[in-house]
C-alpha positions in Angstrom: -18.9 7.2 -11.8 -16.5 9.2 -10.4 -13.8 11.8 -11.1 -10.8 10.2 -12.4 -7.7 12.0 -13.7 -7.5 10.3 -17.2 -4.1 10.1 -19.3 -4.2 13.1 -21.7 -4.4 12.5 -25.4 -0.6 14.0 -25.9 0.5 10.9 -24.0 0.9 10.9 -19.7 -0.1 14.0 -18.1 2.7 15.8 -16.9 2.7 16.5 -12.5 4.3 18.5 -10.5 4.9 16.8 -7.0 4.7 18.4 -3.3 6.4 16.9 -0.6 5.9 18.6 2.9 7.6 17.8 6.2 5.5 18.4 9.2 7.6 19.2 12.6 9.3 16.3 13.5 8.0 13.3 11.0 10.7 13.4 8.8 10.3 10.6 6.1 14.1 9.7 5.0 12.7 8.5 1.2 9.5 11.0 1.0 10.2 12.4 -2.5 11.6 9.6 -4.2 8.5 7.1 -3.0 6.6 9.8 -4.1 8.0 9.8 -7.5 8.0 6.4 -7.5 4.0 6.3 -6.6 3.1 9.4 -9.4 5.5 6.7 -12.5 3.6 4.1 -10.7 0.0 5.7 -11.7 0.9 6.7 -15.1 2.3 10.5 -14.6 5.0 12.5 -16.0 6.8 13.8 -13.2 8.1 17.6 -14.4 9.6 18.3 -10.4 9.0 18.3 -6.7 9.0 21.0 -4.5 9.7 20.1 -0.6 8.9 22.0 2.2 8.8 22.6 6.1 6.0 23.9 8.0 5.3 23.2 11.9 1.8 22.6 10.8 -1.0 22.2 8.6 -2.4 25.8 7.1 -6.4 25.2 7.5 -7.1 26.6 4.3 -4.4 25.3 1.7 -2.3 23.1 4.0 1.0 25.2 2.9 -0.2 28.8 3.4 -1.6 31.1 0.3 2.1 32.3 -0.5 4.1 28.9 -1.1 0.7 27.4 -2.8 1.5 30.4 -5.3 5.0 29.5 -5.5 4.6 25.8 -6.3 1.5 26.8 -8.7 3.6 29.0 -10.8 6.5 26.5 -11.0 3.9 23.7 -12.0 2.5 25.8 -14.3 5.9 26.6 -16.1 6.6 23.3 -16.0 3.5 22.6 -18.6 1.8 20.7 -15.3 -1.8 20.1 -14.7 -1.6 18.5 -11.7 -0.3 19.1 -8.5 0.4 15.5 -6.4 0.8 16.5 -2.0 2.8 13.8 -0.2 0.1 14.4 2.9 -3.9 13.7 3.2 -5.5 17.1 2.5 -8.7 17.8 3.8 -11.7 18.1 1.5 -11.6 22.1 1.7 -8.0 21.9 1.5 -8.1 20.5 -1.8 -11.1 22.9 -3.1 -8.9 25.8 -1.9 -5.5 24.9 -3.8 -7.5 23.6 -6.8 -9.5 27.2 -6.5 -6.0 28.9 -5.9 -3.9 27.1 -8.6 -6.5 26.6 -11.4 -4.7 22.7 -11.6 -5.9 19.8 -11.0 -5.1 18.2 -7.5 -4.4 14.7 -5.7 -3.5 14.3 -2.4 -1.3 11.0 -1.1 -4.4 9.0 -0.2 -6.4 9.4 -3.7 -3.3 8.7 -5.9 -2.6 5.5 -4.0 -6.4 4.6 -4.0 -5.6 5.2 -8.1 -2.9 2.7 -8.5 -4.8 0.6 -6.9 -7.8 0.6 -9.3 -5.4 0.3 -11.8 -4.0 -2.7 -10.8 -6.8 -4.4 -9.5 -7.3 -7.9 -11.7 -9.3 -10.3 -9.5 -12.9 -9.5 -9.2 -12.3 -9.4 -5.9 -10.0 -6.9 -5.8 -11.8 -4.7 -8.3 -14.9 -4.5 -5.3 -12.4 -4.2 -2.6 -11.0 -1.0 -4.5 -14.2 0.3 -5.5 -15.4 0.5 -1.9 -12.5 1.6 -0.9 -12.7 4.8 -3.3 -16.6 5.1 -3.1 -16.1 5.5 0.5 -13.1 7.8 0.3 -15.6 10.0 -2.5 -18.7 10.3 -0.3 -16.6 12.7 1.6 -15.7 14.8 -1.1 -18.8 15.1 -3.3 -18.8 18.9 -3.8 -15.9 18.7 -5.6 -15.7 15.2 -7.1 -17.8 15.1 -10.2 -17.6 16.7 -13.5 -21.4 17.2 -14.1 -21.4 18.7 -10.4 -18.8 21.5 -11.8 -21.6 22.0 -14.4 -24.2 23.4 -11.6 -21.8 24.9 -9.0 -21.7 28.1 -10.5 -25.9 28.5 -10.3 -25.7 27.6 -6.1 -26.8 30.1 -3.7 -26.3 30.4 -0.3 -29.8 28.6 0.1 -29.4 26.1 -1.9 -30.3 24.8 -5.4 -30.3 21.7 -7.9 -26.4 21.1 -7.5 -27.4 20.5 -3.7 -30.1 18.6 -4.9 -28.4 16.1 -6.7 -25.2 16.2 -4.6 -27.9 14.4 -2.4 -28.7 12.3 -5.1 -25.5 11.3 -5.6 -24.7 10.7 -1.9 -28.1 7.6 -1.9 -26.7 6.5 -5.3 -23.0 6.0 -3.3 -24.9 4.6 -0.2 -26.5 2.3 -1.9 -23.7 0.8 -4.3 -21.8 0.8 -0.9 -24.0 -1.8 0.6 -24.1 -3.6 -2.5 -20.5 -4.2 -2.7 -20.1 -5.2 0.8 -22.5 -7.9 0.4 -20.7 -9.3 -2.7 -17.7 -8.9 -0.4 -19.2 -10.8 2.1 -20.2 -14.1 0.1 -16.2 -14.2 -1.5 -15.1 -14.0 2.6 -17.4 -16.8 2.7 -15.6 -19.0 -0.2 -12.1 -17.8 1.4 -12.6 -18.5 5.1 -13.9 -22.4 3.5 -11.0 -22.9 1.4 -8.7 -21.7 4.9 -10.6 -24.2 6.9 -9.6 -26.6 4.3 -6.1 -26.1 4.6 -5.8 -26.0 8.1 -7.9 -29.5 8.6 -5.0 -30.0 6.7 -2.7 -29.4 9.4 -0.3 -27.8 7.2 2.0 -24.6 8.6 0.5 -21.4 6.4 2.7 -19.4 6.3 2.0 -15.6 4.6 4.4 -13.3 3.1 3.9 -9.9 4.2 6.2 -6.4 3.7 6.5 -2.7 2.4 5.4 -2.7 -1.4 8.2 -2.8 -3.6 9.9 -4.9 -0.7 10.4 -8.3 -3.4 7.7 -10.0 -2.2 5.9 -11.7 -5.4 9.7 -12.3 -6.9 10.0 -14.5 -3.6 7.0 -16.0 -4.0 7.9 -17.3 -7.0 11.4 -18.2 -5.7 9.8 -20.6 -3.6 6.6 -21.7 -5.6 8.6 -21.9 -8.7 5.3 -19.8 -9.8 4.2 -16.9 -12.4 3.0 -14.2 -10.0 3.2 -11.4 -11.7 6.1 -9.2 -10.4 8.2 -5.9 -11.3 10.1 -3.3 -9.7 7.4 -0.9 -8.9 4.9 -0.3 -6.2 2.0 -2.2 -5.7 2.8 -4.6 -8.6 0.6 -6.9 -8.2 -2.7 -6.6 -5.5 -4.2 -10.0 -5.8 -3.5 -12.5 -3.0 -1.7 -16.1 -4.3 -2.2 -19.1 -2.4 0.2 -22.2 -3.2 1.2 -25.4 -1.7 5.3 -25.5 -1.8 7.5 -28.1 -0.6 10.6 -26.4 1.9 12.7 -29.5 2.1 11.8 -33.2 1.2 10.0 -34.1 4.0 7.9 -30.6 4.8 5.0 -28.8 2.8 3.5 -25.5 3.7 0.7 -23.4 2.0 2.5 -19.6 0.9 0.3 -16.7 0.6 1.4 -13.5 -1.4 -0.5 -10.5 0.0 -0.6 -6.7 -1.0 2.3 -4.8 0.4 2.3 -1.9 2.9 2.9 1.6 2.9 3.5 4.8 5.0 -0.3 6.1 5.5 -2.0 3.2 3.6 -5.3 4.9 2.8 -8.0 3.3 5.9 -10.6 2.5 3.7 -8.2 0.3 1.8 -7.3 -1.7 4.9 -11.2 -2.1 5.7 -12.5 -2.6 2.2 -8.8 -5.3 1.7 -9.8 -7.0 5.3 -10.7 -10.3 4.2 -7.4 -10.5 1.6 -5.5 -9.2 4.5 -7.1 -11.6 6.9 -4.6 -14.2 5.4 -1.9 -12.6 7.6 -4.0 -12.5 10.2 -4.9 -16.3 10.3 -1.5 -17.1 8.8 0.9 -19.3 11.5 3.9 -17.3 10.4 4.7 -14.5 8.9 7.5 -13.7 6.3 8.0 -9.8 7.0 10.1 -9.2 3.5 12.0 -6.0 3.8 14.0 -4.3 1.4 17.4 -4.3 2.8 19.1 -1.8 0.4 16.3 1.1 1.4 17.7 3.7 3.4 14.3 3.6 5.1 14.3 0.2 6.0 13.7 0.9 9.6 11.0 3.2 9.4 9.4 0.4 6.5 9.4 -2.2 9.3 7.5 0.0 11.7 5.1 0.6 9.2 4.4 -2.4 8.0 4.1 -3.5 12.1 1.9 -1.0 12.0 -0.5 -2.5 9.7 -0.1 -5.9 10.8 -1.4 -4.7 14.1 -4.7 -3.0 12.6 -5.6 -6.2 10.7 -5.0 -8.1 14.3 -2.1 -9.9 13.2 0.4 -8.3 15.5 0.3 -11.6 17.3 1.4 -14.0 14.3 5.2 -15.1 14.6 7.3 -13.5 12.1 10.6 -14.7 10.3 12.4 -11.3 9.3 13.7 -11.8 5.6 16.0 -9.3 4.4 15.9 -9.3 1.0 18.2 -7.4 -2.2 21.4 -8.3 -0.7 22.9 -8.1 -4.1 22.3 -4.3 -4.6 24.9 -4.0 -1.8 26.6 -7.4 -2.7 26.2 -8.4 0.8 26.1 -12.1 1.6 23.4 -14.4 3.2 23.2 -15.1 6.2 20.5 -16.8 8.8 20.4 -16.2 12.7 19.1 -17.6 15.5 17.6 -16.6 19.0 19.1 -18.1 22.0 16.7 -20.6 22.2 17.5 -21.7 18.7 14.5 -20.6 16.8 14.9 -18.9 13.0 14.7 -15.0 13.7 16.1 -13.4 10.4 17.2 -14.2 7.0 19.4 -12.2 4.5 18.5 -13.4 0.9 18.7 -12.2 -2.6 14.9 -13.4 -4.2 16.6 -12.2 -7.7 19.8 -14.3 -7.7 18.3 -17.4 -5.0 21.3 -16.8 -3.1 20.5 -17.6 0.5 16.9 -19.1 -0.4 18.1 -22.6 1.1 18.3 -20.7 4.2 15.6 -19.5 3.8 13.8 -22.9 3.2 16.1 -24.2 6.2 14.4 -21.3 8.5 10.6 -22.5 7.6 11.1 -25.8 8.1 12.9 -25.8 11.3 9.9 -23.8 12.2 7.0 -26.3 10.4 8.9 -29.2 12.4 9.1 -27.7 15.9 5.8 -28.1 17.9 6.5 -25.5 20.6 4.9 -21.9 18.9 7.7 -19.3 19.0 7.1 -16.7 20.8 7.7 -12.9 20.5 11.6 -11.5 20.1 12.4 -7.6 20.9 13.6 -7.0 17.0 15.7 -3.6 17.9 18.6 -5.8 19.0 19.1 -8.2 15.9 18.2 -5.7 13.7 21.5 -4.5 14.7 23.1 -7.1 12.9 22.1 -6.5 9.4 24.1 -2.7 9.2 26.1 -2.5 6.6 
């Protein structure tokens, strides 16, 4: 139903990619996540152009003269598409699209892309449906191909292209209400089957971190499972549930969820909140980070972030740094002073350090008191190369 930026018939469609930095917010890992996100979706990256502005232009975000600039280099570059590292507003995007004669995607609809991609479960094909039918209802004037058709016959008072970008609006509304209802009964089936497993009285424990972070190969580490992993972003969306054994005496129920990312789209989170709810309702988390990232810090906060918005800022978490072998560091595990599990260093490739690991949750499983919150800036300390 609606726009989508197809693969050409030549093979991938060749981008050209826009990072900007905005005052202050400076994003150690901007362009190469970017990159990463454009591969990711199925796009030829041809270059990136970065640039500083104190903030946003109102009409084309980076001012008519650098939109120019980067159109001209895209355009030599055989590009059709320009991808911006920032949300553009609806008029933003007309103006640069208008400006550039190229195609354009701003950080919010690529990532809602990948997702449809990747979307297996039929679940997860609703949850990313709504989430993009929501994110088009606020750009309908320039979404649709056979609205492009009428545009040019509009007058100032009106026409059939406002007519049937009314039309289209009721059809939206109305597939919107029809997916949350599906929605709704599969939150149904889920909350039943997580009533079952707590009257179960078994820890849950959920892994949650910033995509790319290791999470499904750790999974699998400890399920001895076939969740599909790679190294890419948002590898796999679909949320795992399996019953794993963490020394000979203790069982817990692992949940893989969908990782995190700086300015995660909103209408993903709401149209994911019932996936996402398994952090929520989890008894501890496992916040996988990527220990090699140079951005590992500013991955944490974002993933706290998230956690918080789902309401699951509350849930104990086990810090597990993960990738030690890409800096051939060695594991480790660490206490707090009142002898609780607080982080683990671990390689989910190699299985060096996963007995800690296993060590950490079931020292946790056994003890009855519920751990309560540690300040992580200290003990975060500890993991600097």
């Amino acid at each position: 139903m609606d726009f989508q930026y197809e693969k050409g018939a030549d093979g991938p469609q060749k981008v050209w990619l826009v990072v900007v930095t905005l005052a202050r917010q400076i994003h150690k890992d901007a362009a190469e996540e970017l990159t990463e996100l454009a591969r990711s979706c199925g796009y030829d990256v041809q270059g990136i152009t970065e640039a500083k502005r104190e903030k946003p232009d109102p009409k084309t975000f980076l001012g008519s003269g650098k939109i120019e600039e980067v159109a001209q280099l895209a355009r030599d570059s055989g590009s059709t598409i320009l991808i911006f590292d920032v949300v553009l507003s609806p008029a933003q995007q007309r103006n640069i699209e208008t400006t550039t004669k190229l195609a354009v995607l701003d950080r919010t609809s690529l990532i809602l892309e990948i997702f449809r991609q990747r979307a297996k479960t039929k679940e997860g094909r609703l949850q990313v449906e709504l989430a993009r039918l929501t994110h088009l209802s606020t750009r309908l004037v320039r979404g649709w191909t056979h609205l492009e058709r009428q545009r040019g016959g509009l007058s100032k008072t009106g026409g059939p292209g406002e007519k049937q970008i009314e039309l289209d609006r009721r059809m939206i509304s109305v597939r919107i209400k029809a997916l949350k209802e599906q929605l709704k009964k599969l939150e149904k089936q889920r909350n039943t089957q997580r009533k079952s497993r707590q009257r179960g009285q078994i820890l849950t424990v959920a892994l949650v971190g910033y995509t790319n972070a290791g999470k499904s190969t750790l999974f699998n580490r400890l399920t001895r499972g076939e969740v599909y992993a790679a190294d890419q972003l948002f590898a796999t969306l679909d949320p795992t549930a399996r019953r794993c054994f963490v020394d000979e005496n203790t069982e817990v129920v692992l949940s893989d969820t969908v990782g995190f990312i700086r300015g995660l789209p909103h209408q993903l989170i709401e149209a994911f909140k019932s996936t996402l709810d398994e952090a929520a309702q989890a008894d501890l988390l496992l916040h996988v980070v990527d220990s090699s990232s140079p951005a590992r810090e500013e991955q944490i906060a974002e993933v706290n972030k998230v956690l918080k918005e789902i309401g699951a800022d509350k849930v104990s978490q086990l810090m597990v740094y993960n990738k030690i072998d890409k800096e051939s560091n060695d594991p480790f595990l660490t206490f707090d002073d009142k002898g609780r599990p607080k982080a683990v260093a671990l390689s989910a490739v190699t299985g060096a350090g996963i007995d800690l690991l296993r060590q950490a949750i079931a020292k946790i499983a056994n003890t009855e008191e519920e751990p309560e919150e540690e300040d992580d800036e200290d003990w975060l300390k500890e993991f600097e190369p």
